[in-house]
Backbone as JSON, one array per atom type, in Angstrom:
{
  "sequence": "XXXXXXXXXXXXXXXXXXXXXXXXXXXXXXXXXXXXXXXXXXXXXXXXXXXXXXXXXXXXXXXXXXXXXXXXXXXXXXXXXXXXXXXXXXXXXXXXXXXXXXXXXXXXXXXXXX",
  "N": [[0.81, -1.18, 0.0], [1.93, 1.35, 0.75], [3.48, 1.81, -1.53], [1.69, 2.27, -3.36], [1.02, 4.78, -2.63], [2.92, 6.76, -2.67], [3.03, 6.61, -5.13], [0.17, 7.43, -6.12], [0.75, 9.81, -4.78], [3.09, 11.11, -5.96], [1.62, 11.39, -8.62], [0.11, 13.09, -8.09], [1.75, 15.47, -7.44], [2.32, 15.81, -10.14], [-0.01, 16.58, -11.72], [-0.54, 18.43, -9.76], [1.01, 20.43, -10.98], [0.79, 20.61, -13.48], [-1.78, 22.11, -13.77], [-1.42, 24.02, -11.76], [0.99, 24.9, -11.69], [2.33, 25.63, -14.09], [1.19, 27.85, -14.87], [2.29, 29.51, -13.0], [4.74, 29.37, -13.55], [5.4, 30.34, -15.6], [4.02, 33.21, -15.38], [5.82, 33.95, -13.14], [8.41, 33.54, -14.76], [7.39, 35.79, -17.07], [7.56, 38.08, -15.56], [9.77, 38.58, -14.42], [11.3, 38.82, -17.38], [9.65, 41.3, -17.58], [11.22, 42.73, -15.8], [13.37, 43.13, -16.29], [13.67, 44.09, -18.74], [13.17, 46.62, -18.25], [14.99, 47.73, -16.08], [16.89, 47.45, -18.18], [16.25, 49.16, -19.64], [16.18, 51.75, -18.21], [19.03, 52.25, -17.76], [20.04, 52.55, -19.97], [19.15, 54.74, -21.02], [19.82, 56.48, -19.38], [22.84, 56.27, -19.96], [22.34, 57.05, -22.47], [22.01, 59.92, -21.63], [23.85, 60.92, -20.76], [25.95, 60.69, -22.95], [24.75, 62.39, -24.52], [24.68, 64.65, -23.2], [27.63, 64.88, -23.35], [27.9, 65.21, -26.2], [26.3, 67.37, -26.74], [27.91, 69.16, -24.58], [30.42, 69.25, -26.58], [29.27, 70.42, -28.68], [28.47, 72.92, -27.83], [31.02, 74.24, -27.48], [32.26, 73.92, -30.45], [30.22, 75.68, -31.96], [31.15, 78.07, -30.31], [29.19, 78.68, -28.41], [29.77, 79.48, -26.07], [31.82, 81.75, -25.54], [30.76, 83.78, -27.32], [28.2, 84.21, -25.32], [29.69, 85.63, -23.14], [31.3, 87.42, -23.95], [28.84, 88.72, -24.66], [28.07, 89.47, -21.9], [30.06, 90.69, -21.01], [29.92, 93.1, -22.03], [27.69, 94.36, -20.47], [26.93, 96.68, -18.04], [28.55, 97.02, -14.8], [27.32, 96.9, -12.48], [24.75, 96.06, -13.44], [25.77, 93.45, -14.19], [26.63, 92.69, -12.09], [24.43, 92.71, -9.77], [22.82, 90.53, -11.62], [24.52, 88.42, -11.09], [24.62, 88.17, -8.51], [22.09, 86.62, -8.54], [22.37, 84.42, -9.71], [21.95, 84.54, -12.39], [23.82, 83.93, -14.65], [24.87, 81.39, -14.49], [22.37, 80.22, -14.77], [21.4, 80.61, -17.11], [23.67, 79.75, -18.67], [22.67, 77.06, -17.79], [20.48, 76.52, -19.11], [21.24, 76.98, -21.64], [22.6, 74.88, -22.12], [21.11, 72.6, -21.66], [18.74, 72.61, -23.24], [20.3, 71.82, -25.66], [21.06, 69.47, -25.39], [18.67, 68.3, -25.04], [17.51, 68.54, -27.57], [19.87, 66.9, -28.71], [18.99, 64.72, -27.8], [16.86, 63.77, -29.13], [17.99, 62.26, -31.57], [19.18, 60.1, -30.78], [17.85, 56.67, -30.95], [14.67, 55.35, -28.82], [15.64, 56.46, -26.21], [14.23, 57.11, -24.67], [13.1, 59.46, -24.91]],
  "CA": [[0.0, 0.0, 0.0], [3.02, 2.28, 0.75], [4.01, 2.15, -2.78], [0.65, 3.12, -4.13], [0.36, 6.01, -1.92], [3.49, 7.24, -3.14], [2.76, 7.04, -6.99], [-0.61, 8.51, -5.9], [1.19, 11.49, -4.37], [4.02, 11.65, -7.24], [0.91, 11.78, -9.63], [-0.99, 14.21, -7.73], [1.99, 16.63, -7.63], [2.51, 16.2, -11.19], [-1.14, 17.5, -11.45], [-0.65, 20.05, -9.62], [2.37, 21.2, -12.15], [0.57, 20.95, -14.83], [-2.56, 22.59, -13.86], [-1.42, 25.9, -11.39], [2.64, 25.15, -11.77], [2.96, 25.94, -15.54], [0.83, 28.94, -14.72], [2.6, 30.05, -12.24], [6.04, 29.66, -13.84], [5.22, 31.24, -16.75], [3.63, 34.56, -14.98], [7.16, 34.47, -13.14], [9.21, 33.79, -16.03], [7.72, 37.19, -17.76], [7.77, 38.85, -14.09], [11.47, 38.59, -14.12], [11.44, 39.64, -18.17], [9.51, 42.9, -17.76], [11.85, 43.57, -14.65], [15.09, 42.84, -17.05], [13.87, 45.15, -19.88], [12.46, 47.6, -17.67], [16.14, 47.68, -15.58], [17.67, 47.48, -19.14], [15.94, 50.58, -20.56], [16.42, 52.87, -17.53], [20.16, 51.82, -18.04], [20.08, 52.73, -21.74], [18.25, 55.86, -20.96], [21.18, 57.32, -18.13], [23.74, 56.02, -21.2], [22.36, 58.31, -23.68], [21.18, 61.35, -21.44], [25.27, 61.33, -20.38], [26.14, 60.86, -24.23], [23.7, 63.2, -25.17], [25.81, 65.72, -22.66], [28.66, 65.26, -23.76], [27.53, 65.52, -27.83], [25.98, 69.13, -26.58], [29.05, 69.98, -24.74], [30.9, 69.28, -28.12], [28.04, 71.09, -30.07], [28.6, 74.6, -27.95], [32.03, 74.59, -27.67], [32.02, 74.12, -31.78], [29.59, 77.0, -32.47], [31.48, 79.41, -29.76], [28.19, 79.75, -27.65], [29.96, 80.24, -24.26], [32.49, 83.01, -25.89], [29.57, 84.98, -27.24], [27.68, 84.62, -24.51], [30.68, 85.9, -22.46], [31.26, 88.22, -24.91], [27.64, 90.04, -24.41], [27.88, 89.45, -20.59], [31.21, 91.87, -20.38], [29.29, 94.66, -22.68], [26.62, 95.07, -19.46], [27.22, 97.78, -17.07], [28.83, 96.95, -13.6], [26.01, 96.89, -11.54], [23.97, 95.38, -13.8], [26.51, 92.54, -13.81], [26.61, 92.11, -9.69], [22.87, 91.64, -10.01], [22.65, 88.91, -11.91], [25.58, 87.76, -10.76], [24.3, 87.92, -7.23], [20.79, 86.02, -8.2], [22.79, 83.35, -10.48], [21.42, 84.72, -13.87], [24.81, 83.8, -15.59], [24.56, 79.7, -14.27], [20.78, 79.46, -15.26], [21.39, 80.65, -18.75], [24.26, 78.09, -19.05], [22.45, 75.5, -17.83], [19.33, 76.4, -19.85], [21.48, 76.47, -23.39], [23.2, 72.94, -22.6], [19.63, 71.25, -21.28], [18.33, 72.84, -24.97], [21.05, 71.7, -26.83], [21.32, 68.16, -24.46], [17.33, 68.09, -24.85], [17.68, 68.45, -29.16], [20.52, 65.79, -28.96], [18.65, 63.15, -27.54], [16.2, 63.52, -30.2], [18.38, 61.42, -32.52], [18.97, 58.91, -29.95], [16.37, 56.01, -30.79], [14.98, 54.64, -27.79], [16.66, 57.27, -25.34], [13.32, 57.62, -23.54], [12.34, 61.34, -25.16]],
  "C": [[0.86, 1.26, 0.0], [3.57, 2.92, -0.53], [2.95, 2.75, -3.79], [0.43, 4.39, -3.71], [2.14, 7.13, -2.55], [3.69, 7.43, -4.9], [1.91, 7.64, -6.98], [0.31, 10.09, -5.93], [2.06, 12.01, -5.66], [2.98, 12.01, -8.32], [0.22, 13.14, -9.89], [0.02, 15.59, -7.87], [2.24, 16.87, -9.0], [1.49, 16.8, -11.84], [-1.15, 18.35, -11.09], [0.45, 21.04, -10.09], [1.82, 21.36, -13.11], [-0.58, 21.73, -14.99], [-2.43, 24.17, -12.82], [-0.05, 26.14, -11.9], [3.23, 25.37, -12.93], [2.67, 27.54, -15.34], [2.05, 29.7, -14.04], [4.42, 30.29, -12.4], [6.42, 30.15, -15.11], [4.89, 32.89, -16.27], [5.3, 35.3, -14.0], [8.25, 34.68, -13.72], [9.24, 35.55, -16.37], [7.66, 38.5, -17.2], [9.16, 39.43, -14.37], [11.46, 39.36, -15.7], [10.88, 41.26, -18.06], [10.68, 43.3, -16.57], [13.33, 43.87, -15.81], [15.12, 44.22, -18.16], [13.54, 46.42, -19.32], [14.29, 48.56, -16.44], [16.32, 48.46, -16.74], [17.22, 49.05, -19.7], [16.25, 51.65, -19.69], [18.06, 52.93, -17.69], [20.93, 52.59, -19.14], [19.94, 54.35, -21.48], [19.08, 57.03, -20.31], [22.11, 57.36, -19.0], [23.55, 57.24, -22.23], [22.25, 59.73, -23.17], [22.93, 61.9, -21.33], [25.96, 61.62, -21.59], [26.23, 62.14, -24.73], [24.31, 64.91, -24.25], [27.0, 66.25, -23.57], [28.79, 65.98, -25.29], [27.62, 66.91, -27.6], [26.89, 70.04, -26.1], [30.11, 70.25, -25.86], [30.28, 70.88, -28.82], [28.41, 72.9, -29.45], [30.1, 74.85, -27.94], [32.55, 75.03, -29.23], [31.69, 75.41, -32.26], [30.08, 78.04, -31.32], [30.4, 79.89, -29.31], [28.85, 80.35, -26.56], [31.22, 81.54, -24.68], [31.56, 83.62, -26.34], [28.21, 85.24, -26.12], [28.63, 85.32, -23.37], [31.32, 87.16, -22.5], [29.66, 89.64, -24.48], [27.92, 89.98, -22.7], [28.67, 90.93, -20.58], [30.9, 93.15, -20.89], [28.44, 95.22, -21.38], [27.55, 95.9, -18.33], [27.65, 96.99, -15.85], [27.77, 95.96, -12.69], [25.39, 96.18, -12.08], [24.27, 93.97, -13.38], [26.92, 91.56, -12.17], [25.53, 91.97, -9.42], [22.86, 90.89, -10.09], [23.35, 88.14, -11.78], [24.91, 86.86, -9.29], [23.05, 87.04, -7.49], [21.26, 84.54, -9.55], [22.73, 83.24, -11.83], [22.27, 83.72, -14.75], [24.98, 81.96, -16.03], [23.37, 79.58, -14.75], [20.89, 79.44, -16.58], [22.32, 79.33, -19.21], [23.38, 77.34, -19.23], [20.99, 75.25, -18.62], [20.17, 75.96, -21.47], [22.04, 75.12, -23.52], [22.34, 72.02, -22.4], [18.72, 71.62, -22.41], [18.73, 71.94, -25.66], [21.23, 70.17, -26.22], [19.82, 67.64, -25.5], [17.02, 67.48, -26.99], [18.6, 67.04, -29.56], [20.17, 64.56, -28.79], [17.75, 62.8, -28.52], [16.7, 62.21, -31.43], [19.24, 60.4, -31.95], [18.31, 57.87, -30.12], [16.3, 55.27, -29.24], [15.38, 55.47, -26.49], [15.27, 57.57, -24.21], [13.02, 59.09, -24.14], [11.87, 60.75, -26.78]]
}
């Protein structure tokens, strides 16, 4: 009887593999894939935005934005100059023309997330 109760049971769990345990290792299977591509693309995405820096630092150095912007800065008056000095004007503009020119570069990225 011992030996039937153990082919029973071996049968019964193979039953219950084939009727929740395929399920259930299939829904973790493509658990684990969306986590992999979902990893993989944020990955991809940090890759190009750093790229996509550097390209734009390229791109103004090239066209001589930060000498003409440097250029009009030293034409403003004094005062004017210790203003916007004092409220950061001179850093925002930077960091507005390289998150433009960053923002345009990723464009021809495929994939880059924008």
């Amino acid at each position: 009887m011992d030996f039937f109760d153990s082919v029973v049971a071996r049968l019964n769990s193979i039953y219950d593999f084939i009727t929740s345990g395929i399920y259930d290792f299939f829904v973790d299977s493509f658990a684990l894939l969306v986590e992999y591509l979902t990893v993989s693309s944020i990955k991809f995405t940090i890759w190009s935005m750093s790229f996509a820096w550097d390209v734009s630092k390229s791109i103004i150095e090239d066209l001589g934005i930060s000498d003409t912007l440097n250029n009009a800065w030293s034409t403003l008056p004094g005062d004017t100059v210790s203003i916007l000095s004092f409220f950061g004007v001179p850093d925002m503009v930077n960091m507005l023309v390289t998150a433009i020119i960053t923002s345009y570069t990723l464009k021809f990225i495929p994939f880059s997330g924008k």
